[in-house]
LOVEXLUM-465864 format. One record per residue: x, y negated, z negated of N, C-alpha, C in turn. Coordinates in Angstrom, 1 decimal, decimal comma, m for minus. Example, Ala and Ser with C-alpha at 12.3 -4.5 7.8 and 13.67 -1.06 7.14 Angstrom:
<atoms>
+--------+--------+--------+--------+--------+--------+--------+--------+--------+
|     nu |     nv |     nw |    cau |    cav |    caw |     cu |     cv |     cw |
+--------+--------+--------+--------+--------+--------+--------+--------+--------+
|   13,2 |    5,7 |   m7,8 |   12,3 |    4,5 |   m7,8 |   13,2 |    3,3 |   m7,8 |
|   12,8 |    2,2 |   m7,1 |   13,7 |    1,1 |   m7,1 |   12,9 |    0,0 |   m7,9 |
+--------+--------+--------+--------+--------+--------+--------+--------+--------+
</atoms>
This chain:
<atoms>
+--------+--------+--------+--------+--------+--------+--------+--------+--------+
|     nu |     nv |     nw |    cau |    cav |    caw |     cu |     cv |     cw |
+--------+--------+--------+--------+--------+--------+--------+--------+--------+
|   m7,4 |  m12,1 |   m2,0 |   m7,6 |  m10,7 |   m2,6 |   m8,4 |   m9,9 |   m1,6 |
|   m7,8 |   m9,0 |   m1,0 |   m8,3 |   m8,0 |    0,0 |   m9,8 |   m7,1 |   m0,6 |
|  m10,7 |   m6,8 |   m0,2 |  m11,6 |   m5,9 |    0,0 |  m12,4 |   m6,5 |   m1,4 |
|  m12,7 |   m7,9 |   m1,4 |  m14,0 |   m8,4 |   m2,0 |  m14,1 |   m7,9 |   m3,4 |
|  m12,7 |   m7,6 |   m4,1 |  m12,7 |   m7,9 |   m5,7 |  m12,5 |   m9,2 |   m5,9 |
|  m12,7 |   m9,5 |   m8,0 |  m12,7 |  m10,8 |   m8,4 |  m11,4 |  m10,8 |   m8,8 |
|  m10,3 |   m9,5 |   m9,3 |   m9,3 |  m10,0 |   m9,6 |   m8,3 |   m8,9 |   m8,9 |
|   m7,0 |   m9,7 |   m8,5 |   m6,1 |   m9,4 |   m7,4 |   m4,9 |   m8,8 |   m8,4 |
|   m3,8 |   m7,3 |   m8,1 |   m3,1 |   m7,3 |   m8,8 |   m1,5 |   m7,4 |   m8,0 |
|   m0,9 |   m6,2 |   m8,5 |    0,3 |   m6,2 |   m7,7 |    0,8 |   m5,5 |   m6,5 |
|   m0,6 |   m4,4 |   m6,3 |   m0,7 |   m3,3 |   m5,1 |   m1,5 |   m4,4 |   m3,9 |
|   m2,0 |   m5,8 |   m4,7 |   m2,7 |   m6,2 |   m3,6 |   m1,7 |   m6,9 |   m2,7 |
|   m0,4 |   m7,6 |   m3,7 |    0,6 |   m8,0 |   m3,2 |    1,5 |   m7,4 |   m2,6 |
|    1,5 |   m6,2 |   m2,3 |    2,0 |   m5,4 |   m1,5 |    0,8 |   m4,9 |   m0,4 |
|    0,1 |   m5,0 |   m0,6 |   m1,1 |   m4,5 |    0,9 |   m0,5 |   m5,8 |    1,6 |
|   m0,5 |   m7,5 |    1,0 |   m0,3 |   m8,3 |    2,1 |    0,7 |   m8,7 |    2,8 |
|    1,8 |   m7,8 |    1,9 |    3,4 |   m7,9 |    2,4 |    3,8 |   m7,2 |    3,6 |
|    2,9 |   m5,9 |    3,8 |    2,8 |   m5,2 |    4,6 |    2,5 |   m5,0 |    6,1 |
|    2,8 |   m4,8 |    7,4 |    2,6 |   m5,5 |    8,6 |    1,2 |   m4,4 |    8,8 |
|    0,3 |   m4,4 |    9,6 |   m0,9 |   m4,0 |   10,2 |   m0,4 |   m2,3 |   10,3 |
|    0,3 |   m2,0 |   10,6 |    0,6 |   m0,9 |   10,6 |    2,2 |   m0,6 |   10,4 |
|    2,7 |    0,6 |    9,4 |    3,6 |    0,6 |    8,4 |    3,6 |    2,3 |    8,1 |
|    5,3 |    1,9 |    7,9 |    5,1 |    3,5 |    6,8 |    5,3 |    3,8 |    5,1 |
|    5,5 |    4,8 |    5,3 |    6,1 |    5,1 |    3,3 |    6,8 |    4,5 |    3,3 |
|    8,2 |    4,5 |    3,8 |    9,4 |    3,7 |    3,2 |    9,0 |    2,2 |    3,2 |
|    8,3 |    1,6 |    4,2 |    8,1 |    0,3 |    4,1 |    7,3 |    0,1 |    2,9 |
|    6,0 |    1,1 |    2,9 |    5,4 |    0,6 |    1,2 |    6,3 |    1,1 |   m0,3 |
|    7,2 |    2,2 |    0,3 |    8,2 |    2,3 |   m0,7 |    8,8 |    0,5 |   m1,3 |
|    9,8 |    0,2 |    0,2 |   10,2 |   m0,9 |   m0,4 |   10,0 |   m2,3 |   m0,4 |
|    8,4 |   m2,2 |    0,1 |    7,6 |   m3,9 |   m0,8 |    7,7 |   m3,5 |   m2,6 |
|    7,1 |   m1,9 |   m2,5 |    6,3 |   m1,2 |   m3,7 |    7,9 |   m2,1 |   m5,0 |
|    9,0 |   m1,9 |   m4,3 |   10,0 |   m1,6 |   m5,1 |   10,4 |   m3,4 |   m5,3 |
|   10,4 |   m4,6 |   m4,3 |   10,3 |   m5,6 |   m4,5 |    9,7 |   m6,3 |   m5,3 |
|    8,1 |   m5,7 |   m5,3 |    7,0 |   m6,5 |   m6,0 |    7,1 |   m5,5 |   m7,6 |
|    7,2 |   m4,6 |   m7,4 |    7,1 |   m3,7 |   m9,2 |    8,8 |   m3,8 |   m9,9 |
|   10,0 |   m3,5 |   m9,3 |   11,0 |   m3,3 |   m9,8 |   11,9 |   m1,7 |   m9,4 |
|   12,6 |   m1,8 |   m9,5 |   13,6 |   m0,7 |   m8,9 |   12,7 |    0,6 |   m9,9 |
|   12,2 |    0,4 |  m10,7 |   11,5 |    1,7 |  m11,4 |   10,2 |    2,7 |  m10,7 |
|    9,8 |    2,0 |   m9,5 |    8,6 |    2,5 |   m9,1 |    9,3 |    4,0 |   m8,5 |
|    8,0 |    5,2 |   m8,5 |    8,6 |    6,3 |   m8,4 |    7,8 |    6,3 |   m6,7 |
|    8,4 |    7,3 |   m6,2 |    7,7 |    8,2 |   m4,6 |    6,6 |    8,5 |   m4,9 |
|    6,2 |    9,1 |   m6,2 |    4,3 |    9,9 |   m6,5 |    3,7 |    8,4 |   m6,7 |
|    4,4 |    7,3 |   m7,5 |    3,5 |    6,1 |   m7,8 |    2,7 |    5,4 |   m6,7 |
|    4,0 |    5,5 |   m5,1 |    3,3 |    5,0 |   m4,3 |    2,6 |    6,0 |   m3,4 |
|    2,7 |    6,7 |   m3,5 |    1,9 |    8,2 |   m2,9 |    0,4 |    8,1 |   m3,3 |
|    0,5 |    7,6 |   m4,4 |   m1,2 |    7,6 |   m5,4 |   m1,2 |    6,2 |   m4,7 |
|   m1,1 |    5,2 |   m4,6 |   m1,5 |    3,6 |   m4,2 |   m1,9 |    4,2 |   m3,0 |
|   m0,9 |    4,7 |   m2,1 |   m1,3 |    5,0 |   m0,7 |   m3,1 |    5,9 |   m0,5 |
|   m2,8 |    7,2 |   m1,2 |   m4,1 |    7,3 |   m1,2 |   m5,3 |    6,9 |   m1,8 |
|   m4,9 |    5,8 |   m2,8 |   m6,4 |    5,4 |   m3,2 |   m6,7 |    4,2 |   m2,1 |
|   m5,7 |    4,0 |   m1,4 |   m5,9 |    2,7 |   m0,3 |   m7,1 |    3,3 |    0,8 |
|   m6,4 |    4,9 |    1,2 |   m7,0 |    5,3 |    1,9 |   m8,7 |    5,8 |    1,8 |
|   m8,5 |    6,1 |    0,3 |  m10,1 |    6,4 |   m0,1 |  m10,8 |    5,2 |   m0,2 |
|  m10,0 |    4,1 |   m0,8 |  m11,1 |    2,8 |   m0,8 |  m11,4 |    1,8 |    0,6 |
|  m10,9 |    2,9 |    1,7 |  m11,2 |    2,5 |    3,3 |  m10,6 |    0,8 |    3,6 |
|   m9,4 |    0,6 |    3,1 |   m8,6 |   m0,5 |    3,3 |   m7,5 |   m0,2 |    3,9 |
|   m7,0 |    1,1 |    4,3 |   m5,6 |    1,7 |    5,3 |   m6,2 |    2,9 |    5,0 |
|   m5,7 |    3,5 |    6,4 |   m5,5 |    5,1 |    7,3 |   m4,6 |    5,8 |    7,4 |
|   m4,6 |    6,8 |    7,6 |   m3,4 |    7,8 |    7,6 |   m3,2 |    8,0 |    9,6 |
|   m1,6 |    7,2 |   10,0 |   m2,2 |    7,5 |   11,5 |   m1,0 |    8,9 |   11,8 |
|   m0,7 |    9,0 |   10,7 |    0,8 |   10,5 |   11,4 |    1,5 |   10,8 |   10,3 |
|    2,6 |   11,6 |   10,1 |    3,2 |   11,7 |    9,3 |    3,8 |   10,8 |    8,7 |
|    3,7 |   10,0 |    7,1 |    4,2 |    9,1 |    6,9 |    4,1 |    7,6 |    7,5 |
|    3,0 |    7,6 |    8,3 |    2,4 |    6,4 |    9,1 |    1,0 |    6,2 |    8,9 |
|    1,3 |    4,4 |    8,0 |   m0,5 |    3,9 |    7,8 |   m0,9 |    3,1 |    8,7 |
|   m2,3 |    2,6 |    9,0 |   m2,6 |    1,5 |    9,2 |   m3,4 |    0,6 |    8,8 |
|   m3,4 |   m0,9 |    8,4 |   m4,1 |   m1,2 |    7,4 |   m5,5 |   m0,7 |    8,2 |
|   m7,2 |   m1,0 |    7,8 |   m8,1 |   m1,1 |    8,2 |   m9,0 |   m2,2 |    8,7 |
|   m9,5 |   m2,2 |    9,3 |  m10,1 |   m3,7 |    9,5 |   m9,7 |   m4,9 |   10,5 |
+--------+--------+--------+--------+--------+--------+--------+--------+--------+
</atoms>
């Protein structure tokens, strides 16, 4: 479980599916492996930026993360 919580969920299993640096579509389609063909573009939009605010991935360009650390 990434960034020193006690319990791990399903966005964690998509941070580790993820290569070191990645884009939307790629977290689009872990997002869509690991949740189900239902996940929306705003759902992972919101995952992406709370990644970014809880300083576990960066924003490096348009549509380009990279994890942190």
């Amino acid at each position: 479980i990434p960034y020193g919580r006690q319990r791990g969920g399903s966005n964690d299993t998509i941070y580790a599916r993820l290569d070191n640096e990645f884009t939307f579509e790629q977290a689009f389609l872990q997002s869509t492996a690991v949740k189900g063909s239902l996940i929306t573009h705003n759902a992972v939009r919101c995952m992406l930026k709370n990644w970014c605010r809880q300083g576990i991935a960066e924003r490096t360009g348009n549509g380009a993360f990279r994890k942190a650390g």
